[in-house]
Biopython code that builds the backbone (N, CA, C, O; Angstrom):
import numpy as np
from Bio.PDB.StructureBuilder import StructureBuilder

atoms = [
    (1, "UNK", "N", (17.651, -1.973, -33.543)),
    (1, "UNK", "CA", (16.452, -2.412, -32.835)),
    (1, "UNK", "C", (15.385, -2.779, -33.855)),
    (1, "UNK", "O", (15.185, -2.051, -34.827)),
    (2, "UNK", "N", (14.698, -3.893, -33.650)),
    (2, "UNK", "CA", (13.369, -4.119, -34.730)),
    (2, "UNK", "C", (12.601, -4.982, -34.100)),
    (2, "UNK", "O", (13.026, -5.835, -33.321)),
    (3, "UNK", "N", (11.459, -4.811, -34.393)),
    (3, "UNK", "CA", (10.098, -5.855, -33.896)),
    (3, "UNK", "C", (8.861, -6.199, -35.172)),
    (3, "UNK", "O", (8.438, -5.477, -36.075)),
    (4, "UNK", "N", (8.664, -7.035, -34.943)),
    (4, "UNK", "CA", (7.818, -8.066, -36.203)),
    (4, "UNK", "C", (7.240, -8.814, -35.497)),
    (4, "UNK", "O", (7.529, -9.343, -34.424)),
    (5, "UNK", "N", (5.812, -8.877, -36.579)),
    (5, "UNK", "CA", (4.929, -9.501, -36.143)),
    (5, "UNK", "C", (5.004, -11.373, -36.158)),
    (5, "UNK", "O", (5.324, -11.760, -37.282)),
    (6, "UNK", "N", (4.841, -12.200, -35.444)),
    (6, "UNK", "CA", (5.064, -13.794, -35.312)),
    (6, "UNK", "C", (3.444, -13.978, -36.452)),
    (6, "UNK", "O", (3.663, -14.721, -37.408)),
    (7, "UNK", "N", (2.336, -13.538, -36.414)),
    (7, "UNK", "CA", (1.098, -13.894, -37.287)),
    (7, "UNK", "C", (1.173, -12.885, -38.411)),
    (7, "UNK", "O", (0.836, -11.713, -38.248)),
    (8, "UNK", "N", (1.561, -13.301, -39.395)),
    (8, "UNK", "CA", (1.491, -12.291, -40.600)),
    (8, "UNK", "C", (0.382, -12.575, -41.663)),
    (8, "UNK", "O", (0.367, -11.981, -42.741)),
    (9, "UNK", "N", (-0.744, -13.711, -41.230)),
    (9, "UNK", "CA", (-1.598, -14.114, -41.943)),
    (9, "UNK", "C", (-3.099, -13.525, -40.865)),
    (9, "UNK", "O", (-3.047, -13.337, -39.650)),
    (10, "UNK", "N", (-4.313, -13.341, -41.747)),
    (10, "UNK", "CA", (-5.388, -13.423, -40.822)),
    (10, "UNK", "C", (-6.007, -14.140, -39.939)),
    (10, "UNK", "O", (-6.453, -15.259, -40.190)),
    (11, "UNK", "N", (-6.098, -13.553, -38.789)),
    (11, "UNK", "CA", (-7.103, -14.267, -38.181)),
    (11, "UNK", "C", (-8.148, -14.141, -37.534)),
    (11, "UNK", "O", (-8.651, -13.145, -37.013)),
    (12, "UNK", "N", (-8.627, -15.703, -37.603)),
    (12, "UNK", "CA", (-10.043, -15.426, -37.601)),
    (12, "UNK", "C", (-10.656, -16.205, -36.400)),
    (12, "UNK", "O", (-10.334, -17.373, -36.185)),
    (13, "UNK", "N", (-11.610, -15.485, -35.571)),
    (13, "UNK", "CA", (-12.566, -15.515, -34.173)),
    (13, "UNK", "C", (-13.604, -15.791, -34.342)),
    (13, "UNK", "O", (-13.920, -15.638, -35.522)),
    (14, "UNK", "N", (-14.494, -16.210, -33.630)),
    (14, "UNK", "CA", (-15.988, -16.499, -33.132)),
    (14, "UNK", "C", (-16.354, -15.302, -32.548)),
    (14, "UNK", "O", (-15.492, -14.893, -31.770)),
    (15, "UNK", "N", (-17.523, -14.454, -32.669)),
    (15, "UNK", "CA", (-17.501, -13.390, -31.447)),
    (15, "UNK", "C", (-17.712, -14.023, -29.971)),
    (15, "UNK", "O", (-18.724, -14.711, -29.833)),
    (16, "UNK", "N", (-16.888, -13.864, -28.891)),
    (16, "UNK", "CA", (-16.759, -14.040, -27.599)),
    (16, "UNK", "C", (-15.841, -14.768, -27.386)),
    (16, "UNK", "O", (-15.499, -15.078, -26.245)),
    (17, "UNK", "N", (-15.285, -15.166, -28.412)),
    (17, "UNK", "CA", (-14.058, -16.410, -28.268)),
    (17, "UNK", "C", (-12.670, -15.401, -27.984)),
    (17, "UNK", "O", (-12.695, -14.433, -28.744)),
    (18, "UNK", "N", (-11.723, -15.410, -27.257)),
    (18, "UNK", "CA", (-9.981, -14.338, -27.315)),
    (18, "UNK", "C", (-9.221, -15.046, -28.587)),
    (18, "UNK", "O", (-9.483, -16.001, -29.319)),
    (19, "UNK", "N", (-8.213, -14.153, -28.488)),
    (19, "UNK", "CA", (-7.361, -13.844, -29.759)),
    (19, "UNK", "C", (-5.861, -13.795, -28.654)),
    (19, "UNK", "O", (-5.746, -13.597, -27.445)),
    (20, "UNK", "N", (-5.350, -13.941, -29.217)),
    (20, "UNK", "CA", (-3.854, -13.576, -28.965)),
    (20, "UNK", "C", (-2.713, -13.162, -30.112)),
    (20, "UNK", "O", (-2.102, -14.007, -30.765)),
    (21, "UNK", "N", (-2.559, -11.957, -30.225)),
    (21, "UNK", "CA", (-1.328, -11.607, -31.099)),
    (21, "UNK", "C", (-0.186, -11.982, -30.223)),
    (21, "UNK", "O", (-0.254, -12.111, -29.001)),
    (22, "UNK", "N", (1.173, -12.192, -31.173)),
    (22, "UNK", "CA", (2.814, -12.043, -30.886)),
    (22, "UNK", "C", (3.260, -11.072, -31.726)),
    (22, "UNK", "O", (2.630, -10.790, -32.745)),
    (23, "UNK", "N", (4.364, -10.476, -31.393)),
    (23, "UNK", "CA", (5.690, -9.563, -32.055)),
    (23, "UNK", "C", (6.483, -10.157, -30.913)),
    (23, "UNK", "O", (6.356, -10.343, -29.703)),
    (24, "UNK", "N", (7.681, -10.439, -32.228)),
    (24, "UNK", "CA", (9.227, -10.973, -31.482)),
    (24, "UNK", "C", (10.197, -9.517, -31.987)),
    (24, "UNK", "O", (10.261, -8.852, -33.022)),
    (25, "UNK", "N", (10.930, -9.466, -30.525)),
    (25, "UNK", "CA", (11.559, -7.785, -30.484)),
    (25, "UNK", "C", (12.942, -8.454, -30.383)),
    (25, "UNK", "O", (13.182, -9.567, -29.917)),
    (26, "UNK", "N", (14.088, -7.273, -31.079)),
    (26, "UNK", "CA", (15.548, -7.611, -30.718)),
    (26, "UNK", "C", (16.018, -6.023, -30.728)),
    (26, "UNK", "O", (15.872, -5.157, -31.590)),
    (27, "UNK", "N", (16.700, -5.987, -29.297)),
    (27, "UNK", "CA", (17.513, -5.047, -28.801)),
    (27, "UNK", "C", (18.196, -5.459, -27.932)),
    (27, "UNK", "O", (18.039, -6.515, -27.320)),
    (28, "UNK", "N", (19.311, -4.395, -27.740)),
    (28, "UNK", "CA", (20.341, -4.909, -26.710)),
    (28, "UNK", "C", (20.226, -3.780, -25.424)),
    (28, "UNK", "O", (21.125, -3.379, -24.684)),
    (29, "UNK", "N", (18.423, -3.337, -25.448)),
    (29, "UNK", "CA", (18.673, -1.928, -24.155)),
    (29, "UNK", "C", (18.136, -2.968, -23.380)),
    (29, "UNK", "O", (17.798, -4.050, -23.858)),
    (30, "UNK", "N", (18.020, -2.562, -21.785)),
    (30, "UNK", "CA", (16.788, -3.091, -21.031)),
    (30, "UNK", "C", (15.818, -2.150, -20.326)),
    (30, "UNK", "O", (15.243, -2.285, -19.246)),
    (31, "UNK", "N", (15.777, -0.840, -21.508)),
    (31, "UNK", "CA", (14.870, -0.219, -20.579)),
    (31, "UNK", "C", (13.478, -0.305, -22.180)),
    (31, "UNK", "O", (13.836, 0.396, -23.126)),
    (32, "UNK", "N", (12.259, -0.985, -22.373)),
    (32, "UNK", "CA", (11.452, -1.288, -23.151)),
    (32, "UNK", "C", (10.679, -1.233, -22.647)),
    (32, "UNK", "O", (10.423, -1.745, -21.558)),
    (33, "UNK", "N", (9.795, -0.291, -23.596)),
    (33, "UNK", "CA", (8.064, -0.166, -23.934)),
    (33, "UNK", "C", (7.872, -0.853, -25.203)),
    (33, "UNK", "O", (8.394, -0.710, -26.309)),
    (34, "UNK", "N", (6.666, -1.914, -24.585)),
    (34, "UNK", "CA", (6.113, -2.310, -25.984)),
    (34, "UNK", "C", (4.899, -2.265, -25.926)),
    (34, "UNK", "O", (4.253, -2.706, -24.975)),
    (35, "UNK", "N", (4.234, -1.525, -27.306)),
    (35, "UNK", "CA", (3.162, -0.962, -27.570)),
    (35, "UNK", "C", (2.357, -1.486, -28.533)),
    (35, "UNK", "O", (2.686, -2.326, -29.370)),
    (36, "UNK", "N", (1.333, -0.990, -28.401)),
    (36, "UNK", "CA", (-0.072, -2.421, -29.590)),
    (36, "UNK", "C", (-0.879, -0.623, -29.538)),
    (36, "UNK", "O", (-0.968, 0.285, -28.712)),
    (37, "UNK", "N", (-1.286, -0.863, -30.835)),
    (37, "UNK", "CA", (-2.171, -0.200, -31.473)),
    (37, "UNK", "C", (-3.396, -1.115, -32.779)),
    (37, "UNK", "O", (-3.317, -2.319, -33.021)),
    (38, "UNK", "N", (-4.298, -0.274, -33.350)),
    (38, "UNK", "CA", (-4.991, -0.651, -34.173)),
    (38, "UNK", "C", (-5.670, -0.108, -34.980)),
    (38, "UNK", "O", (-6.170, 0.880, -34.442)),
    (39, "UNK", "N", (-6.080, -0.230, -36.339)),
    (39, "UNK", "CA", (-6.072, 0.631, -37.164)),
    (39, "UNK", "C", (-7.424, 0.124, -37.958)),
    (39, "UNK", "O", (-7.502, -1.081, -38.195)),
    (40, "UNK", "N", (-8.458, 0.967, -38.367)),
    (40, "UNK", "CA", (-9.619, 0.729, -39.129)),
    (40, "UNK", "C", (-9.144, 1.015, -40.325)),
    (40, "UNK", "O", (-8.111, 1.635, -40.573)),
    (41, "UNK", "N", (-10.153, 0.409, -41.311)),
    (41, "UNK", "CA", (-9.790, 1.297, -42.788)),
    (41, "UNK", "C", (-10.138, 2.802, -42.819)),
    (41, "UNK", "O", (-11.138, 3.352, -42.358)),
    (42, "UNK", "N", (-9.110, 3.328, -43.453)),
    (42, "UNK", "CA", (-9.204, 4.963, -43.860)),
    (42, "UNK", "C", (-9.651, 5.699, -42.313)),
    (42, "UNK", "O", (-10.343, 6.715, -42.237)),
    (43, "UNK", "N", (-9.139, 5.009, -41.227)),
    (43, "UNK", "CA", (-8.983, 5.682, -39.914)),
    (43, "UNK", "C", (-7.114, 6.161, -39.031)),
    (43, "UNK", "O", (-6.414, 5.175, -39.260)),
    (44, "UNK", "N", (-6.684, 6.695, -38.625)),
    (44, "UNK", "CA", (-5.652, 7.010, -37.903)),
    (44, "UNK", "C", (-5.784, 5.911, -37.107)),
    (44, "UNK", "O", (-6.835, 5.408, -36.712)),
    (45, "UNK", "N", (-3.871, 5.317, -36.741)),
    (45, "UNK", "CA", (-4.069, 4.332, -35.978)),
    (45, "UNK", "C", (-4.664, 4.412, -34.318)),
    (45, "UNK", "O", (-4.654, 5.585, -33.945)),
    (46, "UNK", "N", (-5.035, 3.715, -33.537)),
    (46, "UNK", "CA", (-5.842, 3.504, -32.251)),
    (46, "UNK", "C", (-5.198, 3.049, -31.134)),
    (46, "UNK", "O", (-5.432, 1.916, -30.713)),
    (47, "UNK", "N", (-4.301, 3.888, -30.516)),
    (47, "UNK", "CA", (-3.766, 3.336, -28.896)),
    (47, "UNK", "C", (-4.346, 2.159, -28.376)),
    (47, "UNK", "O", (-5.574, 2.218, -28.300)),
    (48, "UNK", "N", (-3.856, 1.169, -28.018)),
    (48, "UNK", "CA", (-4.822, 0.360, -26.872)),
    (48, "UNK", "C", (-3.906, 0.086, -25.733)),
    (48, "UNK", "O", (-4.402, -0.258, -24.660)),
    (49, "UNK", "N", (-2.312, 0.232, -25.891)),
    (49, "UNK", "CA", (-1.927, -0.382, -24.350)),
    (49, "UNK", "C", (-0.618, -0.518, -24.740)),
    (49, "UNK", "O", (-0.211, -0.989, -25.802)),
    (50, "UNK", "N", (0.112, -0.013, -23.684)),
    (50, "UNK", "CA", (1.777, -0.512, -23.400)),
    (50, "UNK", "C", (2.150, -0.781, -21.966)),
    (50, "UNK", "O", (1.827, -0.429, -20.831)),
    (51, "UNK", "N", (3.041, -1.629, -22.621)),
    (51, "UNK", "CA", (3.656, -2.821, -20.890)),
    (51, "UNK", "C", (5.152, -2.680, -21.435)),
    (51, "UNK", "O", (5.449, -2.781, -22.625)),
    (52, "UNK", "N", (6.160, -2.402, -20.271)),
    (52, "UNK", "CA", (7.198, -2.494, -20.186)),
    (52, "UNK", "C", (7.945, -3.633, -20.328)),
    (52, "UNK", "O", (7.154, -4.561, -20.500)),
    (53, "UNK", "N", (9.325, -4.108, -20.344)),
    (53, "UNK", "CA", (9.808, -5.737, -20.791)),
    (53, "UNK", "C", (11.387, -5.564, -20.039)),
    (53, "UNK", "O", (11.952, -4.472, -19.972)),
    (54, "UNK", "N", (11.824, -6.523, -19.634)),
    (54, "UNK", "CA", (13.474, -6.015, -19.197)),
    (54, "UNK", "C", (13.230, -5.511, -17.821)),
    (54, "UNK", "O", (12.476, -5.858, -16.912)),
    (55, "UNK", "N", (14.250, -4.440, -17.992)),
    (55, "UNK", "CA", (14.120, -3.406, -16.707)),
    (55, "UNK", "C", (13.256, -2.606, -16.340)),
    (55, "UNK", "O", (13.302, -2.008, -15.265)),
    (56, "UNK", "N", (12.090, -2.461, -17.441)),
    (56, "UNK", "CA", (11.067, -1.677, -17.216)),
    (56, "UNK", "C", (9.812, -2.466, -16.859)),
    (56, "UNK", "O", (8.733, -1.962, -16.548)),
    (57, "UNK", "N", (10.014, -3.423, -16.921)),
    (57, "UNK", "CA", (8.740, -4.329, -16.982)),
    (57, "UNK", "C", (7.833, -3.770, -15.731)),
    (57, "UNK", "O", (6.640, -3.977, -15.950)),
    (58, "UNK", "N", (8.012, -3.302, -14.834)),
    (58, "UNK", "CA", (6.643, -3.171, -13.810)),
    (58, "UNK", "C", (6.049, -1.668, -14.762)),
    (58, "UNK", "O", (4.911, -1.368, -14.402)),
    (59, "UNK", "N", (6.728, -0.553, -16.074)),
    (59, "UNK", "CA", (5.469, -0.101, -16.247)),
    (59, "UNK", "C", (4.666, -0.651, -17.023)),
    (59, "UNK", "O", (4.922, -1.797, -17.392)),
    (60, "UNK", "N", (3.650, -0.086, -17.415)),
    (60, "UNK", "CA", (2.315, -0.429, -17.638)),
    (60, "UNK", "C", (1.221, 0.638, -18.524)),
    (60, "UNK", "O", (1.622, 1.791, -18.367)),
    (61, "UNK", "N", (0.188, 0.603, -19.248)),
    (61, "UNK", "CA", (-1.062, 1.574, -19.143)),
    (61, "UNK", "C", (-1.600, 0.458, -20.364)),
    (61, "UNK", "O", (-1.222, 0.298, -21.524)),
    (62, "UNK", "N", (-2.898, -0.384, -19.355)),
    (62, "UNK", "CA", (-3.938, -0.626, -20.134)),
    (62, "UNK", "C", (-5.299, -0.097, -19.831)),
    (62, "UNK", "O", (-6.001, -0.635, -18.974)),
    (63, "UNK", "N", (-5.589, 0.678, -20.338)),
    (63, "UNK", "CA", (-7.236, 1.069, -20.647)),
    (63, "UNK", "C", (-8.229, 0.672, -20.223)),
    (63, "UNK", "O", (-9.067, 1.097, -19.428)),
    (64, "UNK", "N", (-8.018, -0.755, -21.181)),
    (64, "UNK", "CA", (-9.570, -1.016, -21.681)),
    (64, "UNK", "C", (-9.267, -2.508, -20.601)),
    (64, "UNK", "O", (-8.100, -2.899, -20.596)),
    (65, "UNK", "N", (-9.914, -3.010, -20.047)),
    (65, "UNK", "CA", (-9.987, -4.735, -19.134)),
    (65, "UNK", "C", (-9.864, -6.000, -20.229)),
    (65, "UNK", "O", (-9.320, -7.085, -20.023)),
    (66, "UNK", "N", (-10.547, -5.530, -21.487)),
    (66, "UNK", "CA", (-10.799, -6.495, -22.151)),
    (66, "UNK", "C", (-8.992, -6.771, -23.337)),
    (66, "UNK", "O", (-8.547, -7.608, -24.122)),
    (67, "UNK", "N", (-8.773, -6.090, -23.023)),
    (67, "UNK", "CA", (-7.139, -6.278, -23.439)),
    (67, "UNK", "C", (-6.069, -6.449, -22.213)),
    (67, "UNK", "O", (-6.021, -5.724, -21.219)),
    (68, "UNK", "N", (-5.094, -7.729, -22.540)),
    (68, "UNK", "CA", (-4.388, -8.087, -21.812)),
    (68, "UNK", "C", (-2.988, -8.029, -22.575)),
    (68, "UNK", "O", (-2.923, -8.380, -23.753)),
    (69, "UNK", "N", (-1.621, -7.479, -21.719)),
    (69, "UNK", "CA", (-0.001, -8.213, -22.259)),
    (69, "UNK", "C", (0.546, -8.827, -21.352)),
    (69, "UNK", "O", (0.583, -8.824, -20.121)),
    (70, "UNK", "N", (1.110, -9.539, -22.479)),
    (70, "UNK", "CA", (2.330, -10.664, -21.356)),
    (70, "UNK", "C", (3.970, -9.815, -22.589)),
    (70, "UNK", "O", (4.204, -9.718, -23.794)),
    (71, "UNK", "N", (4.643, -9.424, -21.307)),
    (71, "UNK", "CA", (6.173, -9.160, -22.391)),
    (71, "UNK", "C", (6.964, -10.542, -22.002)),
    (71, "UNK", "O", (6.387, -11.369, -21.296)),
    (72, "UNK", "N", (8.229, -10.764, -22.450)),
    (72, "UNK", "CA", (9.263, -11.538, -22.197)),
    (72, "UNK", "C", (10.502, -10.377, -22.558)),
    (72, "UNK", "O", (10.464, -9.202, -22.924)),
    (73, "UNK", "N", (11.640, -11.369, -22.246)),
    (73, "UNK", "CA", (12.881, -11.156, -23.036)),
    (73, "UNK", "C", (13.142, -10.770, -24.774)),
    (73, "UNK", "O", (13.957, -10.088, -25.396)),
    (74, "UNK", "N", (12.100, -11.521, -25.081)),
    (74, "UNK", "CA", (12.572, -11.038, -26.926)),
    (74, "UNK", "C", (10.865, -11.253, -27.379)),
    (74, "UNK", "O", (10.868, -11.789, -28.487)),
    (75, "UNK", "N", (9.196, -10.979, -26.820)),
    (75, "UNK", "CA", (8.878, -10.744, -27.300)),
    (75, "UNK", "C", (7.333, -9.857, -26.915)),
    (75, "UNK", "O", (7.127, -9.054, -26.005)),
    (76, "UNK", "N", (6.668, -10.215, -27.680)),
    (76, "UNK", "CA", (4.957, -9.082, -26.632)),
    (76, "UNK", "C", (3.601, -10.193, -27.287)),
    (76, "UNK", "O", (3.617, -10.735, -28.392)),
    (77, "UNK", "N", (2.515, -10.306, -26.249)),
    (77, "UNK", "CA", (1.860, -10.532, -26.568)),
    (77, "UNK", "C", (-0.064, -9.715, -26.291)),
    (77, "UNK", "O", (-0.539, -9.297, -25.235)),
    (78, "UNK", "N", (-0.530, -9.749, -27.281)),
    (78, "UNK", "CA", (-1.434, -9.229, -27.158)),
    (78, "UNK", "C", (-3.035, -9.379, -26.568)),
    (78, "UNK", "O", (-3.912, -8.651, -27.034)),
    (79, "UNK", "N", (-3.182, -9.859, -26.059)),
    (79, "UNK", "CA", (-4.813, -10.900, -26.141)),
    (79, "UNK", "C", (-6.498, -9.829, -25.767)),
    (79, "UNK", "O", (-6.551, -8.970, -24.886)),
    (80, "UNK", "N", (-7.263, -10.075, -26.370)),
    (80, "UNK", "CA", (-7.878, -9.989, -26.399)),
    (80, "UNK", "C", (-9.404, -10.786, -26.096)),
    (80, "UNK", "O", (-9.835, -11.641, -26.870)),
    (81, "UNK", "N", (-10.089, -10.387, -24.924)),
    (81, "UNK", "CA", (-11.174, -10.907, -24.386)),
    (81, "UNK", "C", (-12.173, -11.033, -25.197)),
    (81, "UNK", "O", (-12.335, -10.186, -26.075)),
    (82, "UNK", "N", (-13.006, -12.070, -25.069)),
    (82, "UNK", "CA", (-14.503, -12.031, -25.930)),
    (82, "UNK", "C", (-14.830, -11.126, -27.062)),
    (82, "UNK", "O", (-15.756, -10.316, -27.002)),
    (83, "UNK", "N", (-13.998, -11.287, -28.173)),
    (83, "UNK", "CA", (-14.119, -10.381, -29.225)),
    (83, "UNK", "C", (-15.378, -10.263, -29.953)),
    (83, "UNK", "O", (-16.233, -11.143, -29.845)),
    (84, "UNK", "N", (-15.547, -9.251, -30.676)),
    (84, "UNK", "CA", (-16.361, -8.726, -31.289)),
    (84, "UNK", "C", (-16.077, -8.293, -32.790)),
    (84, "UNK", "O", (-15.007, -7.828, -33.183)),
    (85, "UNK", "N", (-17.264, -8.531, -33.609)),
    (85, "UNK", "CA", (-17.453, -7.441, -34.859)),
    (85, "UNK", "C", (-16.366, -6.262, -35.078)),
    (85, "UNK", "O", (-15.621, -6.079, -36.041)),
    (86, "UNK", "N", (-16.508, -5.509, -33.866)),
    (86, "UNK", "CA", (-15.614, -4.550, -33.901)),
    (86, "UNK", "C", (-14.190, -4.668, -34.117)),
    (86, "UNK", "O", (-13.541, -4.255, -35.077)),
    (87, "UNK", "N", (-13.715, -5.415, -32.884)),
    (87, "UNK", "CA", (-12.289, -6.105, -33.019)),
    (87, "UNK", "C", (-11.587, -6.364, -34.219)),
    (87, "UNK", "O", (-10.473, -6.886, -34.269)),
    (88, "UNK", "N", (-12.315, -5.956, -35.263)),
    (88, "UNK", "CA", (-12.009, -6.898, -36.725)),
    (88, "UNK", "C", (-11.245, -5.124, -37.257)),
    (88, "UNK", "O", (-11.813, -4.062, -37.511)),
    (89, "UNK", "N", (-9.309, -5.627, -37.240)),
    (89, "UNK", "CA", (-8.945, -4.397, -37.657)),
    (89, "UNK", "C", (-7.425, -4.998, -38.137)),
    (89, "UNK", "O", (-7.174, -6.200, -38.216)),
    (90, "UNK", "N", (-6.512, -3.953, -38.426)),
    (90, "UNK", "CA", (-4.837, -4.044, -38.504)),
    (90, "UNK", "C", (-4.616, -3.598, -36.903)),
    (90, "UNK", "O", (-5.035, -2.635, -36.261)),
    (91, "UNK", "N", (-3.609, -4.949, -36.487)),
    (91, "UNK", "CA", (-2.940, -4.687, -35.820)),
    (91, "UNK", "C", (-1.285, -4.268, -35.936)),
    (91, "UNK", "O", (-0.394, -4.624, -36.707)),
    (92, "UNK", "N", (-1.338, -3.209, -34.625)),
    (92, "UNK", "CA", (0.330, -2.836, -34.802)),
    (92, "UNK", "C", (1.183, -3.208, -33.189)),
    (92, "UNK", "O", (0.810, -2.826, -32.079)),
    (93, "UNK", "N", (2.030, -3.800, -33.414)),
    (93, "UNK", "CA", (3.018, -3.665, -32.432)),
    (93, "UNK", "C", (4.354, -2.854, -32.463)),
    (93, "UNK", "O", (4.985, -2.422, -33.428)),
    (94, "UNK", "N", (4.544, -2.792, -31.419)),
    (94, "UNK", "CA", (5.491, -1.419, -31.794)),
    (94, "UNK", "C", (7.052, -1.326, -30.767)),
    (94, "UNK", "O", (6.914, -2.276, -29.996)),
    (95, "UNK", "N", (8.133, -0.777, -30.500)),
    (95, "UNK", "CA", (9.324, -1.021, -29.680)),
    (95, "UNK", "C", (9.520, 0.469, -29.165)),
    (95, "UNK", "O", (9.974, 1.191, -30.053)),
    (96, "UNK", "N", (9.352, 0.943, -28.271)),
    (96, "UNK", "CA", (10.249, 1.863, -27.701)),
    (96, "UNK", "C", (11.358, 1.851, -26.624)),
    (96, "UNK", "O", (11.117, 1.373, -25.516)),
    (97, "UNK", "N", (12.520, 2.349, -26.917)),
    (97, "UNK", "CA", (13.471, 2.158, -26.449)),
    (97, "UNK", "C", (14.005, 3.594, -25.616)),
    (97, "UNK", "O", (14.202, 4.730, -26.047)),
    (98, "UNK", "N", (14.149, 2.987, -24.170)),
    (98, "UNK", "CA", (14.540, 4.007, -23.287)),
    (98, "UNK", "C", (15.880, 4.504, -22.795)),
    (98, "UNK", "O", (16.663, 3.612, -22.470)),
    (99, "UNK", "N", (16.150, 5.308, -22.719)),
    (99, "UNK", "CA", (17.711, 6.063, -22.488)),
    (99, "UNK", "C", (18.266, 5.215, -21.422)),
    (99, "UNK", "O", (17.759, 5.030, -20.316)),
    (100, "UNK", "N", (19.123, 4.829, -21.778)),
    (100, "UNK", "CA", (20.171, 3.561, -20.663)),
    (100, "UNK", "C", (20.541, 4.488, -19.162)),
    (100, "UNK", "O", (21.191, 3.965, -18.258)),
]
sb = StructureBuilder()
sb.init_structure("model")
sb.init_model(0)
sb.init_chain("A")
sb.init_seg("    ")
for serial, (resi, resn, name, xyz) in enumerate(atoms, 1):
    if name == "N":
        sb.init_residue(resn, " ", resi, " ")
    sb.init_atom(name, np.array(xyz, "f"), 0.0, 1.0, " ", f" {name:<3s}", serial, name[0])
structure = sb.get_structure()
């Protein structure tokens, strides 16, 4: 199983303008959580949201309104509403894989 990021370069926003991250995932389960986190300097990384993909796709837990996912078949996307100053971090995407 592995997932990687599709933007491996920075990028860069207007504040109020969205963002959209990708990670392209390969497994052969269909029970998937895919997860986004984020990380400040010299901070522990930061939950923001997981959406199911496959057979799991109706679960879910987003938080915050201003973060949105879309899953597919092989990948996740991240977006982000009217960003901010803040917004400015490492992103992580992530694969969990559920017992068949």
């Amino acid at each position: 199983d592995s997932i990687e990021p599709k933007d491996k370069d920075n990028i860069i926003r207007r504040e109020g303008e969205s963002v959209t991250l990708s990670c392209t995932y390969d497994t052969s389960s269909n029970n998937i959580l895919l997860y986004w986190y984020r990380q400040y300097p010299n901070r522990e990384p930061q939950y923001l949201l997981y959406k199911g993909a496959r057979s799991w796709s109706s679960y879910q837990n987003i938080p915050d309104p201003r973060f949105q996912s879309i899953t597919s078949e092989s990948s996740t996307k991240l977006t982000i509403d009217s960003v901010t100053l803040s917004d400015s971090a490492l992103y992580y995407c992530a694969l969990r894989v559920g017992a068949q």
